[in-house]
N, C-alpha and C positions, 0 to 999 in steps of 0.2 A: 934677491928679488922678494919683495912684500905679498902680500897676500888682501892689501888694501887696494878697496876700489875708488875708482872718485865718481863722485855724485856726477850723474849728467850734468850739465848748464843747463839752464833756464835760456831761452828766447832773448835776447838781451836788442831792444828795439834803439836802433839809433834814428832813424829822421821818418815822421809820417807826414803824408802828405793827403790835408784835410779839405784843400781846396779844391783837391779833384774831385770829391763827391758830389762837391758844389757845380764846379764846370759842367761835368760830364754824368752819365746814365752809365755806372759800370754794368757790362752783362756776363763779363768771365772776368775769374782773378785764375792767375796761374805763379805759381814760382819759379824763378832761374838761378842760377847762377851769374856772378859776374866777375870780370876780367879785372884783376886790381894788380896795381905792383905794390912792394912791400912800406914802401912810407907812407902809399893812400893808405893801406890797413891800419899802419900803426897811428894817421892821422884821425881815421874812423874812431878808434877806440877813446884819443884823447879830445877830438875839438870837434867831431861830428861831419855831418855835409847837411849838403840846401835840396833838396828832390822839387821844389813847387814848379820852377818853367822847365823840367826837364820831359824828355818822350822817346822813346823809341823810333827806330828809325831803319828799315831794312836797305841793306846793300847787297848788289848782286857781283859776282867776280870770281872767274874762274871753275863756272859753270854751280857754284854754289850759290844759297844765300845765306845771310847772317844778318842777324837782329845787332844794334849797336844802341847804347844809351848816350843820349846827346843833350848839353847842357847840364849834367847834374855836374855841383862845387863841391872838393872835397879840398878844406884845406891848405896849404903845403906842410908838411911836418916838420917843425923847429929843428928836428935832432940828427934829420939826412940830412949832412953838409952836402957829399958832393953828388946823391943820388936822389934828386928833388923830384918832384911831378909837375906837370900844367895841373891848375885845378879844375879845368872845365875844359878837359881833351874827352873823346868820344872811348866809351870803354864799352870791348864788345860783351854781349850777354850769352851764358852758357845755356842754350837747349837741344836737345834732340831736333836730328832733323824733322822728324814729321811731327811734332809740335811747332816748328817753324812753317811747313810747308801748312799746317791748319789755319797758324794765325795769319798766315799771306792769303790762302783764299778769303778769309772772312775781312780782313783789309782792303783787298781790293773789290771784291764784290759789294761790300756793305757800308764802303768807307768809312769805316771805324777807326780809332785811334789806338796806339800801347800807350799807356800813361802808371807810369812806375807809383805807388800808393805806399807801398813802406819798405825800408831796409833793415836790416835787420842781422845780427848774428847767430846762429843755427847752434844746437846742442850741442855739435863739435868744432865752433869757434867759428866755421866758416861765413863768410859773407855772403847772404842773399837777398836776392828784390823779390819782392811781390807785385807782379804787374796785375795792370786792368785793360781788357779789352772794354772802350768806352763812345759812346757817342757822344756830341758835344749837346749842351742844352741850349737852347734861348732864352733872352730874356722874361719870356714870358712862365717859361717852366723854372726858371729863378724864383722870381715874385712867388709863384704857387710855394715854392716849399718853404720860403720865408712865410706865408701867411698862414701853413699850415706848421710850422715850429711855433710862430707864437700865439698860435690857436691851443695848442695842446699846452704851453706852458700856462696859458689865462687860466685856461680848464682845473689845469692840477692848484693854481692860487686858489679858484675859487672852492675847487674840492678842499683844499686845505681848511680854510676858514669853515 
């Protein structure tokens, strides 16, 4: 036995998802955990996944509930012959319950959305989401932060010069 340690990892980001900021008004981000079998992981690491149409989605059953991620693609991994994935089957997400039971009251009272924002592997290799509790915008709150991105980029040209 050595007496060498290994360096922590670094954050190692596989898929962000930039159009949710665009869609949606995030008010909380929270982290989870999630449910992968061993060829998603090892597909994560080599060929990534799609997060943009995917969202949380709660299920109730057997007097529980449980948050489930729906839509996101990871995938299939070349190298599982005969132990393959679906790449867009519903994979549940790991949180305490009463972080579940907060994000259900403010779902259903506020009709908000969970819209998953980035994935990510954690300093001890694991895979984690970063969700967003979000509202959706209009078009009209679109236009506004389009006119007000390229208000600030004119700005910094004209600062420039």
């Amino acid at each position: 036995m050595s007496n060498i340690k290994k360096e922590p990892l670094e954050q190692i980001i596989i898929a962000k998802n930039k159009k949710a900021y665009f869609d949606y008004e995030i008010l909380e981000e929270f982290e989870a955990g999630i449910m992968l079998a061993g060829s998603e992981v090892k597909s994560l690491r080599v060929n990534g996944c799609t997060i943009v149409d995917s969202h949380a989605d709660l299920r109730s059953g057997a007097g529980t509930e449980e948050l489930f991620l729906t839509n996101l693609q990871i995938p299939e991994y070349k190298g599982a012959k005969n132990f393959t994935h679906k790449p867009r089957r519903e994979r549940k997400l790991l949180l305490h319950k009463r972080e579940i039971r907060k994000l259900i009251g403010k779902i259903k009272l506020k009709g908000l959305t969970i819209i998953p924002l980035l994935i990510y592997f954690n300093h001890k290799g694991l895979v984690k989401i970063t969700l967003g509790l979000g509202r959706g915008k209009n078009k009209a709150d679109k236009r506004e932060v389009i006119k007000e991105r390229e208000w600030k980029r004119d700005k910094a040209r004209e600062m420039k010069k």
